[in-house]
MARMAR-590958 format. One record per residue (C-alpha): residue number from 0; residue in one letter; x, y, z. Coordinates in Angstrom, 2 decimals, decimal comma, padded with zeros to 5 digits. Layout:
# MARMAR-590958
{resi=NUM resn=A x=X y=Y z=Z}
...
//
This chain:
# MARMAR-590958
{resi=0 resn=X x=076,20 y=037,74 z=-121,00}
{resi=1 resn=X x=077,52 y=038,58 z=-117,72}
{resi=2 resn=X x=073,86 y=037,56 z=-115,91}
{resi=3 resn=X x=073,62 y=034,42 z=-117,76}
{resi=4 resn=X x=077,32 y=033,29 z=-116,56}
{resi=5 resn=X x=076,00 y=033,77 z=-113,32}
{resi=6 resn=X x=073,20 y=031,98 z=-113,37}
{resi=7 resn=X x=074,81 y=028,76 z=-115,00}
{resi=8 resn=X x=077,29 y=028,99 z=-111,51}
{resi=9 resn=X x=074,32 y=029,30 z=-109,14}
{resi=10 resn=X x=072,78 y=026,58 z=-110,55}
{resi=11 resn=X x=075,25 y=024,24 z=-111,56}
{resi=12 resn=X x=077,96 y=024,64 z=-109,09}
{resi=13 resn=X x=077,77 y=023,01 z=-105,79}
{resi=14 resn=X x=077,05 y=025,76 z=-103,50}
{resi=15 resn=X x=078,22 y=025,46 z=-099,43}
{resi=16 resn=X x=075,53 y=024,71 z=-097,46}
{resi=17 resn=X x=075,40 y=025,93 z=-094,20}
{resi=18 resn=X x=072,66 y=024,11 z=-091,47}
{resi=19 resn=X x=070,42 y=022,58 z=-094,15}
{resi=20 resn=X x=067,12 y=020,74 z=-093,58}
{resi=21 resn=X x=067,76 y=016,87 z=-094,02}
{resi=22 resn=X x=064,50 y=016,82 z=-096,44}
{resi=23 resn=X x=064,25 y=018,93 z=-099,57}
{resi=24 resn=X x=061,14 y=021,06 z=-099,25}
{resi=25 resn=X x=059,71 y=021,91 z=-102,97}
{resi=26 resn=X x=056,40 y=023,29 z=-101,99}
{resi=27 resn=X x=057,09 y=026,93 z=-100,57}
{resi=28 resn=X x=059,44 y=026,97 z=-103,86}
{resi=29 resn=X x=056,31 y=025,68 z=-106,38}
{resi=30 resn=X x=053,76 y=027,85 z=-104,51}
{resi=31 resn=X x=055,92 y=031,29 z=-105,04}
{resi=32 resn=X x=056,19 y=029,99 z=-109,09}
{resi=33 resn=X x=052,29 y=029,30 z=-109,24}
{resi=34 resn=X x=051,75 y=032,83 z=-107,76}
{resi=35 resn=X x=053,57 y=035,14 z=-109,68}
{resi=36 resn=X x=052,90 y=033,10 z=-112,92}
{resi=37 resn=X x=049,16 y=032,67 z=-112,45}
{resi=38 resn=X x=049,77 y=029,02 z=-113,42}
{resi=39 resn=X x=049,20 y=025,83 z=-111,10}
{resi=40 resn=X x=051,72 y=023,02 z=-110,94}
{resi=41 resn=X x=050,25 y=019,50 z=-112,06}
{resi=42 resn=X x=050,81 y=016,48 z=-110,29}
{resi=43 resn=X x=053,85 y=014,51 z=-111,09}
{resi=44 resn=X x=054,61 y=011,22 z=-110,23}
{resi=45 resn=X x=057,66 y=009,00 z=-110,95}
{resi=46 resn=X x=056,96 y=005,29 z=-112,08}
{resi=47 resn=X x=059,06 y=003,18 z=-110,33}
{resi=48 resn=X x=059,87 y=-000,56 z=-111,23}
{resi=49 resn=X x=058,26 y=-003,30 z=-109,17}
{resi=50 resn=X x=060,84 y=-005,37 z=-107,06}
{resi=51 resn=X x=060,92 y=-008,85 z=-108,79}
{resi=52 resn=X x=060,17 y=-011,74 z=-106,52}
{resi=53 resn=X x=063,79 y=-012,82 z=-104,62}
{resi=54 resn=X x=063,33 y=-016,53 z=-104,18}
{resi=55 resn=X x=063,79 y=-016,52 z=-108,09}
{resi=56 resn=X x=066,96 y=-015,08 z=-108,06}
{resi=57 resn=X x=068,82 y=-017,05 z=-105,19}
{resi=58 resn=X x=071,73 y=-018,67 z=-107,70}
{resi=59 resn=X x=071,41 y=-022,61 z=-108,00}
{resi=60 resn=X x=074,15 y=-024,76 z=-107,61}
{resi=61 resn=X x=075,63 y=-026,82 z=-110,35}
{resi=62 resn=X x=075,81 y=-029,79 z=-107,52}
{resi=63 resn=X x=075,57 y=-030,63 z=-104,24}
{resi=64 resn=X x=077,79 y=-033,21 z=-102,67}
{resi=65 resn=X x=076,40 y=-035,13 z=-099,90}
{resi=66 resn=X x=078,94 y=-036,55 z=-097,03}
{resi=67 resn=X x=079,48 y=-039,68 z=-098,95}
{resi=68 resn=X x=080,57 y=-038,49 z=-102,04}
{resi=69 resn=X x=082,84 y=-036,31 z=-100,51}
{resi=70 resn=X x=084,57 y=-038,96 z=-098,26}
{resi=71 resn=X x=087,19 y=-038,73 z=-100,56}
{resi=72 resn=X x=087,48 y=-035,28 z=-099,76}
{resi=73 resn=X x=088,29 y=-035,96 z=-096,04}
{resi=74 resn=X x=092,11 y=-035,44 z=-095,71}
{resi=75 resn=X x=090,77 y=-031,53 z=-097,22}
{resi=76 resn=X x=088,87 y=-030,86 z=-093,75}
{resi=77 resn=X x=085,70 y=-030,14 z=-095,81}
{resi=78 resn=X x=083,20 y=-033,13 z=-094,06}
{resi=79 resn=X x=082,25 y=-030,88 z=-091,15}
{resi=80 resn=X x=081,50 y=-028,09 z=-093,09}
{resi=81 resn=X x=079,74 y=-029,60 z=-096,14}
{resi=82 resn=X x=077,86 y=-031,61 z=-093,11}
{resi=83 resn=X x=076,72 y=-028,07 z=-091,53}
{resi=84 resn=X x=075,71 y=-026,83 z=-095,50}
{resi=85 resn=X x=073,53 y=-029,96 z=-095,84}
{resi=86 resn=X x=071,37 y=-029,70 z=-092,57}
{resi=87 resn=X x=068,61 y=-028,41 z=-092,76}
{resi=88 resn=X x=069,87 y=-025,15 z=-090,51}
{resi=89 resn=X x=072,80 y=-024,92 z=-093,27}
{resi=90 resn=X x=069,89 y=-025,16 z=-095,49}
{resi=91 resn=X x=067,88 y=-022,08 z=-094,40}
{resi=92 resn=X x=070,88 y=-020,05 z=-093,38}
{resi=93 resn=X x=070,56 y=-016,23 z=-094,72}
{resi=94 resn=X x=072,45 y=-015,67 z=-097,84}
{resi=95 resn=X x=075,51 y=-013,71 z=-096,18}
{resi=96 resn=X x=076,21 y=-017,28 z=-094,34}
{resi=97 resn=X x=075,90 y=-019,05 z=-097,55}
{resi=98 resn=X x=078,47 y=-016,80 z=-099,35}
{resi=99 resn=X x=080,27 y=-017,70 z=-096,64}
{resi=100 resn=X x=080,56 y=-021,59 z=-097,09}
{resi=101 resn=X x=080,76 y=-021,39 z=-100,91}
{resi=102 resn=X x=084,18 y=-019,04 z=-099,99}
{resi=103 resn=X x=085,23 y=-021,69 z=-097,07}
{resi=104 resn=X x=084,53 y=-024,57 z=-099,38}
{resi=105 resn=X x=086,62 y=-022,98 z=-101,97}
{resi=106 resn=X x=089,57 y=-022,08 z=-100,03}
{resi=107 resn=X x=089,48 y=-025,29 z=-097,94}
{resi=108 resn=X x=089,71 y=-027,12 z=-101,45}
{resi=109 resn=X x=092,60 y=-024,74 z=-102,81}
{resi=110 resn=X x=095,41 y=-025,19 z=-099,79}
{resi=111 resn=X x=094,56 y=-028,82 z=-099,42}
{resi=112 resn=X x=096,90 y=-030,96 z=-100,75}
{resi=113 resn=X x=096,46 y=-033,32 z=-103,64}
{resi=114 resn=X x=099,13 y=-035,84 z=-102,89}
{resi=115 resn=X x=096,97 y=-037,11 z=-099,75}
{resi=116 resn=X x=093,86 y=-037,61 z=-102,08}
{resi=117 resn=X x=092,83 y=-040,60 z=-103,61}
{resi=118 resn=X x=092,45 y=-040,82 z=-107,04}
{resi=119 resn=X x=089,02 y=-040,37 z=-107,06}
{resi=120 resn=X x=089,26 y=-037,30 z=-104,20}
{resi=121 resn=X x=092,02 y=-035,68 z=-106,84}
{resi=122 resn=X x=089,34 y=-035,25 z=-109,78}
{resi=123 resn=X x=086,70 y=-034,42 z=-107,66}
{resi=124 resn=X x=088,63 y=-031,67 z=-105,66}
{resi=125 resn=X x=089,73 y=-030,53 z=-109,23}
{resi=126 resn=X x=085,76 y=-030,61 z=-110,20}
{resi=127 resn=X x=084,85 y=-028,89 z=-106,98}
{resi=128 resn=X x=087,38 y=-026,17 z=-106,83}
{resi=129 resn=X x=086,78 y=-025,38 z=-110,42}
{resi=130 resn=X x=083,00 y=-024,81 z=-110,26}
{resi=131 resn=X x=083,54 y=-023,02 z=-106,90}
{resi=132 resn=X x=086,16 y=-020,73 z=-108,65}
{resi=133 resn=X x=083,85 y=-019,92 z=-111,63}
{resi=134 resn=X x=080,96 y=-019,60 z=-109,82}
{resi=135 resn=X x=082,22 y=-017,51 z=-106,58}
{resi=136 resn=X x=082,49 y=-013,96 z=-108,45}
{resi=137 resn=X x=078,51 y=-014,03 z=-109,19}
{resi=138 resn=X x=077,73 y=-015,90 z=-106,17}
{resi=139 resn=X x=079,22 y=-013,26 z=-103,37}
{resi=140 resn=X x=077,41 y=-010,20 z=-105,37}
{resi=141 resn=X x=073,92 y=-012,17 z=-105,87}
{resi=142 resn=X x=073,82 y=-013,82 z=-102,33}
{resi=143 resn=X x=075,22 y=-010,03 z=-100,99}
{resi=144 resn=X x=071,90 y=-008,61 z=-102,92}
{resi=145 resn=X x=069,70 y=-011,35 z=-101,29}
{resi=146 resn=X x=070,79 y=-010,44 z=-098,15}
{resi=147 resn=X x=068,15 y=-008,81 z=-096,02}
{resi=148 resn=X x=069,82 y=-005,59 z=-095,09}
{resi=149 resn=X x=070,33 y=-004,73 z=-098,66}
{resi=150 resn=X x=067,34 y=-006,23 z=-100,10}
{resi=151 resn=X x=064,64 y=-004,19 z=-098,12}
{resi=152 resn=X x=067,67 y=-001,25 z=-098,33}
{resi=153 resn=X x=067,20 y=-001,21 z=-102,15}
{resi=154 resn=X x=064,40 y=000,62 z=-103,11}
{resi=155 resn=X x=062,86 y=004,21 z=-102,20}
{resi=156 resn=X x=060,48 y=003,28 z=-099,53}
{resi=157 resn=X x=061,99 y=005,02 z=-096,84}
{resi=158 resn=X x=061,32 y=009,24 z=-095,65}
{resi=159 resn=X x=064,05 y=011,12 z=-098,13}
{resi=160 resn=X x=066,79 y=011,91 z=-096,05}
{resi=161 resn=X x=070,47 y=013,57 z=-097,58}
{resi=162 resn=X x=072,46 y=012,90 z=-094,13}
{resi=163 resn=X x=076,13 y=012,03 z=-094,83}
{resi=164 resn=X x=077,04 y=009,19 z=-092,27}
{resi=165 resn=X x=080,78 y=008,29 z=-092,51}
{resi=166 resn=X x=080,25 y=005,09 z=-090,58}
{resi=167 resn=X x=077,63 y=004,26 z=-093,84}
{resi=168 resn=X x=080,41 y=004,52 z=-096,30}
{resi=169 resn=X x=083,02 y=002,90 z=-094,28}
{resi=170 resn=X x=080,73 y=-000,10 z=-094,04}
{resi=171 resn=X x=080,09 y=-000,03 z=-098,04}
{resi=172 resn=X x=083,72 y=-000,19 z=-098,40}
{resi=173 resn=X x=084,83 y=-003,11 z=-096,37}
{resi=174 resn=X x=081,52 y=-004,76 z=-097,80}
{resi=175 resn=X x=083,28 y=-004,29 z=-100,92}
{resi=176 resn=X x=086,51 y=-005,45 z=-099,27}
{resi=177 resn=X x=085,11 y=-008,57 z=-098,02}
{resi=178 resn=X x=082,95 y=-009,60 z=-101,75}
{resi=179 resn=X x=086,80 y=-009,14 z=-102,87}
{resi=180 resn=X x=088,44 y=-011,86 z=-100,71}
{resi=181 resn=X x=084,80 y=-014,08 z=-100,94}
{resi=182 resn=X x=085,41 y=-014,10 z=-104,43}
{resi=183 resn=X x=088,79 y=-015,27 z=-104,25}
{resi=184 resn=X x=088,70 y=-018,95 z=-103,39}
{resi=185 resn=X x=092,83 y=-018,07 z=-102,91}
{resi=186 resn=X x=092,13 y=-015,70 z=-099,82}
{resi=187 resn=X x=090,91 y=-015,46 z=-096,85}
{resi=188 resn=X x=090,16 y=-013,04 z=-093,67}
{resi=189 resn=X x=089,71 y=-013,68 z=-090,19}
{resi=190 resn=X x=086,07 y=-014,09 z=-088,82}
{resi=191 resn=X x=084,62 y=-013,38 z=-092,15}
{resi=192 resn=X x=081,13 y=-014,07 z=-090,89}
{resi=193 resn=X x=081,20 y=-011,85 z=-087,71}
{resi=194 resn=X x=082,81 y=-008,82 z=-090,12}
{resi=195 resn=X x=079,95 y=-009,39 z=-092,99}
{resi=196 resn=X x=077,35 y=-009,49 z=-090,13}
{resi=197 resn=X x=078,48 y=-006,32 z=-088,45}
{resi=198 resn=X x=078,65 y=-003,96 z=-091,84}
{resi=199 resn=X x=075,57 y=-005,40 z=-093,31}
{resi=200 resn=X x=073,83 y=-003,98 z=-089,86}
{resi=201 resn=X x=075,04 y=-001,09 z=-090,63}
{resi=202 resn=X x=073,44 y=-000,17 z=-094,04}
{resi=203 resn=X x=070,13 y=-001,59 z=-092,01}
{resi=204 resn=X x=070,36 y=000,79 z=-089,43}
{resi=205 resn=X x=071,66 y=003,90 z=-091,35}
{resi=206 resn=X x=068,08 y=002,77 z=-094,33}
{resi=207 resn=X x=070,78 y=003,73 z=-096,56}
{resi=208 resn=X x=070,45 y=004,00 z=-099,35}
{resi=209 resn=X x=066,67 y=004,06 z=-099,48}
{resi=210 resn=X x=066,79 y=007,21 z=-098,04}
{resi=211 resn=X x=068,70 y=008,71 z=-100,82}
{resi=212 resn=X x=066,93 y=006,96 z=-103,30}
{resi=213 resn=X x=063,54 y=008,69 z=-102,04}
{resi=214 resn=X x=064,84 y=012,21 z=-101,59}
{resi=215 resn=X x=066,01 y=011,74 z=-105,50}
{resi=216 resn=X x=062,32 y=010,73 z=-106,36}
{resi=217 resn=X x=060,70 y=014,14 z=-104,59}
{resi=218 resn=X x=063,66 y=016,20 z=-106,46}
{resi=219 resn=X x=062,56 y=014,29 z=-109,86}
{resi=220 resn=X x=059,10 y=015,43 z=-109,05}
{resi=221 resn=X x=059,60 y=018,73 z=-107,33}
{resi=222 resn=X x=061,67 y=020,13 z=-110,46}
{resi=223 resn=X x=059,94 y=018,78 z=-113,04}
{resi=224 resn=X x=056,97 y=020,61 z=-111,66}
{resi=225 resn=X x=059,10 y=023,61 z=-111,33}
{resi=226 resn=X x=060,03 y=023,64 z=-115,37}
{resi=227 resn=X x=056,90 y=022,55 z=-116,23}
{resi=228 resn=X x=055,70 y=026,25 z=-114,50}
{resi=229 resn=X x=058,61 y=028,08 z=-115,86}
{resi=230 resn=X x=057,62 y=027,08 z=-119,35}
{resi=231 resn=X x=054,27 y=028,14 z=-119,09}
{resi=232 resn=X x=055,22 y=032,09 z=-117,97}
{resi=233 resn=X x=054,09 y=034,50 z=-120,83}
{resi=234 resn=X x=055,26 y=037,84 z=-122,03}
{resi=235 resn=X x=053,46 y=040,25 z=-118,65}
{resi=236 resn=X x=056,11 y=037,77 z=-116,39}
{resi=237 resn=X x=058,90 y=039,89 z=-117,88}
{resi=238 resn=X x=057,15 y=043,27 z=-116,40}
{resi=239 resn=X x=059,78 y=044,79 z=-113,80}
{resi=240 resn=X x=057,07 y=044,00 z=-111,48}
{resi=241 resn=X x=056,97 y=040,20 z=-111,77}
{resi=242 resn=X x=060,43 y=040,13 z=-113,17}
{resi=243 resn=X x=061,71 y=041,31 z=-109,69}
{resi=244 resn=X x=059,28 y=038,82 z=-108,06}
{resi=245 resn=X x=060,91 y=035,93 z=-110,13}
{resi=246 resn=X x=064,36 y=037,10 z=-109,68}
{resi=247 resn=X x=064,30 y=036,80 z=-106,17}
{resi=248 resn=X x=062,13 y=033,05 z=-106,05}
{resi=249 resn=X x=065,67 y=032,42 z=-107,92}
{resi=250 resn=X x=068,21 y=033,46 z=-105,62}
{resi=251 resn=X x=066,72 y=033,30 z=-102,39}
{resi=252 resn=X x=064,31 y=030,57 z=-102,53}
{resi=253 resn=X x=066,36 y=028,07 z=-105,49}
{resi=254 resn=X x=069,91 y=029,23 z=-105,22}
{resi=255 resn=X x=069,96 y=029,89 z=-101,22}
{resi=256 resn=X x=067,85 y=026,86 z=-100,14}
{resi=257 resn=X x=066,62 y=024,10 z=-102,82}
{resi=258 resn=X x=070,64 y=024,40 z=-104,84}
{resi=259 resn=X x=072,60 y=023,55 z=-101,75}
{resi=260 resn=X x=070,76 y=020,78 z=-100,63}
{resi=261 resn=X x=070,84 y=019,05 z=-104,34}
{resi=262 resn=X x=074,40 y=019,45 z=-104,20}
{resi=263 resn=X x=074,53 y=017,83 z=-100,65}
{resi=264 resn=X x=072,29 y=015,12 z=-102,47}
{resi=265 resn=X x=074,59 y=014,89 z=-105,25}
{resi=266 resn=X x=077,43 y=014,55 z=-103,20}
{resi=267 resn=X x=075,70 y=011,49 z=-101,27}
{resi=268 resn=X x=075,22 y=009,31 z=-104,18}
{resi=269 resn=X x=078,89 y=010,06 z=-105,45}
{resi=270 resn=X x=079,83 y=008,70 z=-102,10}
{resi=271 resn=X x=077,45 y=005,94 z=-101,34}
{resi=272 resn=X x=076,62 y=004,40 z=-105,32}
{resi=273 resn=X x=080,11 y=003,35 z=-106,39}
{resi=274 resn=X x=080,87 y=001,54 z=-103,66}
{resi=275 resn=X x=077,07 y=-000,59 z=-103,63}
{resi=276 resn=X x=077,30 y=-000,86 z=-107,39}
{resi=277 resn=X x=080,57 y=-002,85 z=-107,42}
{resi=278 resn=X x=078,98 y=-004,63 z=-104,21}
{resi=279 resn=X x=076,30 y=-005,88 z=-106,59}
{resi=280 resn=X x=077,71 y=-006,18 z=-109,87}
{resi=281 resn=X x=076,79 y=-008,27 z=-111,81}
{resi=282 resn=X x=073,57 y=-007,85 z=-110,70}
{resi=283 resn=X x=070,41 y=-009,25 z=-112,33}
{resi=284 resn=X x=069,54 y=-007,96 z=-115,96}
{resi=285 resn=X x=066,09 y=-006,96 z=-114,95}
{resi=286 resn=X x=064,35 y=-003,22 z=-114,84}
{resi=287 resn=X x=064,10 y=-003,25 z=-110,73}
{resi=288 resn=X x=068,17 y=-003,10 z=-110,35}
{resi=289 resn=X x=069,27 y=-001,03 z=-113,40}
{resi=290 resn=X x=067,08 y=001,96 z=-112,09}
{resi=291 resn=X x=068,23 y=001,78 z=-108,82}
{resi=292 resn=X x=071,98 y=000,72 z=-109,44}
{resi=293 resn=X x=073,14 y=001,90 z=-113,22}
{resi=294 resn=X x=073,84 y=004,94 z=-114,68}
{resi=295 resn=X x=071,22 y=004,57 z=-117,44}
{resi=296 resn=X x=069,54 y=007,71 z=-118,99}
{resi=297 resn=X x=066,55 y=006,22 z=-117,71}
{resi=298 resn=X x=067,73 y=005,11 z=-114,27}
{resi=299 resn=X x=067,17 y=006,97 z=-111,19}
{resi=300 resn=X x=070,22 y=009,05 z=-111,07}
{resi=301 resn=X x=069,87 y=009,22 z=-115,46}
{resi=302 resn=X x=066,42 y=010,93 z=-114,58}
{resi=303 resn=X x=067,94 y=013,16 z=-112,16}
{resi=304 resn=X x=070,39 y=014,47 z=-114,24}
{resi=305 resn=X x=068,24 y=015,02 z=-116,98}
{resi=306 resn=X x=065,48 y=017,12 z=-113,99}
{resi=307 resn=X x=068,15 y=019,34 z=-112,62}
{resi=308 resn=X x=069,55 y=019,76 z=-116,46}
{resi=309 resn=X x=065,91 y=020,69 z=-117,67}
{resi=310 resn=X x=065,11 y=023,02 z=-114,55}
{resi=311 resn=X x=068,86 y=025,04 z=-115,50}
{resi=312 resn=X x=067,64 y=025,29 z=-119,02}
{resi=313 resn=X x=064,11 y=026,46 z=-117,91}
{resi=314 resn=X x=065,23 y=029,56 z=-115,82}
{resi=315 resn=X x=068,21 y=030,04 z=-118,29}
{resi=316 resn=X x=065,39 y=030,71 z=-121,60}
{resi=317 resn=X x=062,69 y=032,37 z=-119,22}
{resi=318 resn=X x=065,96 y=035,18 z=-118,32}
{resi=319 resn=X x=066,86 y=035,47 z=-121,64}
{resi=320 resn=X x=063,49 y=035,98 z=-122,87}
{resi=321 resn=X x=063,07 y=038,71 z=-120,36}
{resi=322 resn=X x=066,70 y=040,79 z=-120,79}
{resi=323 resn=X x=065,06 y=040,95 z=-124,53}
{resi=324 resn=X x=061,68 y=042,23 z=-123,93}
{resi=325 resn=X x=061,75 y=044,57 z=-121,19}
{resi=326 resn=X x=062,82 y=047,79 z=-123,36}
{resi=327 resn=X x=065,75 y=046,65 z=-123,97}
{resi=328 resn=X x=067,01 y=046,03 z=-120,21}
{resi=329 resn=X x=068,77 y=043,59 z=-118,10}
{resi=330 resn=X x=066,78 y=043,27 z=-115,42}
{resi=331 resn=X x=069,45 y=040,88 z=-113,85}
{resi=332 resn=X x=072,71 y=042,73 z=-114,19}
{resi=333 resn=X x=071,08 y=045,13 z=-112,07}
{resi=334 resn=X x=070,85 y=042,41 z=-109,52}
{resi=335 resn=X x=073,28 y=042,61 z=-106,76}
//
């Protein structure tokens, strides 16, 4: 039916948004349902996963090498820098700076070269440089998670906001960029630490993407709530009355402000959860990060999917179900 195609485009196609509020507003929406349904919404709330304590995930090393086993290492220009790793400051340094000398280690140990080793500094570069090499790929995407700026960036704990920053995304990239070359005990970049620094104070500044991740919540919640009212309407909602009443919650309230702003939404996780999810991956198999980074049915983007799909489906059978009862007429093709 002509109606019916139209409604599956307002809803489902990303509308243009002109000036939109940066927080999507569910209540004026909810309160026009409950009144022209007689129903009241219920309370809805999300369960979210408990962050897991992060001292347990910091990766352990296979080894360390202290400045006398790794004499033989000398002609390599590693004793200053396993030295620094080994104080107590190296100790204590933040994550990002660890990644760091796990990557300088590596590469240090890869261009040296073995003909000015000893015997026993050739098998234990060999032994070195292999574990580094194994080990770096998991190492730059767990010590990247550990990181403050991400770690308290994670969650939802921010106010929702659907704001596309370009400097955000440009700092997710060369994140991304650098975990490549960090990885890569054959590469390097200049001032890798100053560079890693500077983007992860980005995503700190920008609460990105806790932001998003809160703004998806309230949607979760908002149109659940919604459906959950739409399924309740009975046969006297379809009177031309009411009908009209709903008709226009749809279009002007839905399609013209609540639509626009889920598409802006939608839009913002396209562009920001790539990017961080090959930043972190592999990240730990626990609850905490597959809501928040996977694509699960019951992750946080799987749930709000599955809201804005059950909201469609809501208006979609409470339309139908009027175009049949009203005598016989299409309230909505009369529409303009």
């Amino acid at each position: 039916m002509w109606w019916l195609r139209q409604l599956t485009l307002l809803l489902l196609i990303t509308a243009l948004a002109g000036c939109q509020r940066s927080v999507i507003d569910y209540d004026d929406y909810l309160a026009r349902l409950e009144r022209v349904l007689d129903r009241q919404r219920t309370a809805v709330t999300l369960p979210l996963p408990a962050q897991p304590q992060r001292h347990r995930l910091a990766p352990q090393e296979q080894q360390r090498y202290g400045l006398l086993d790794s004499y033989a290492l000398k002609p390599c220009g590693v004793m200053a820098l396993i030295g620094e790793h080994n104080a107590q400051l190296g100790k204590v340094a933040p994550p990002s700076q660890q990644l760091i000398y796990h990557h300088q280690l590596a590469y240090q140990l890869h261009k040296c070269d073995p003909s000015q080793l000893s015997d026993s500094g050739v098998a234990l570069r060999q032994q070195v440089l292999t574990n580094k090499q194994q080990r770096l790929p998991s190492y730059s995407a767990r010590l990247l998670l550990l990181s403050d700026e991400i770690w308290h960036n994670l969650d939802a704990s921010a106010p929702a906001n659907i704001t596309h920053n370009p400097e955000l995304l440009q700092a997710v990239i060369g994140l991304v960029t650098l975990k490549q070359v960090l990885a890569d005990s054959q590469r390097t970049i200049a001032q890798p630490s100053a560079q890693l620094e500077q983007q992860l104070a980005v995503l700190h500044q920008q609460r990105q993407p806790r932001q998003m991740h809160r703004a998806m919540i309230e949607s979760i919640q908002g149109l659940t709530q919604a459906t959950e009212l739409l399924q309740q309407a009975d046969p006297n909602s379809c009177s031309p009355k009411q009908f009209d009443i709903l008709f226009n919650i749809l279009h002007r309230i839905y399609g013209k402000r609540i639509q626009p702003q889920l598409a802006q939404l939608q839009r913002l996780d396209r562009t920001i959860t790539p990017s961080l999810q090959q930043l972190l991956s592999p990240w730990p198999d626990l609850p905490y990060f597959h809501f928040y980074l996977s694509e699960e049915p019951q992750s946080l983007r799987g749930q709000y999917q599955q809201a804005i799909s059950a909201h469609t489906t809501a208006w979609q059978q409470l339309l139908q179900q009027c175009d049949a009862s009203v005598n016989g007429k299409s309230f909505a093709m009369s529409r303009s």
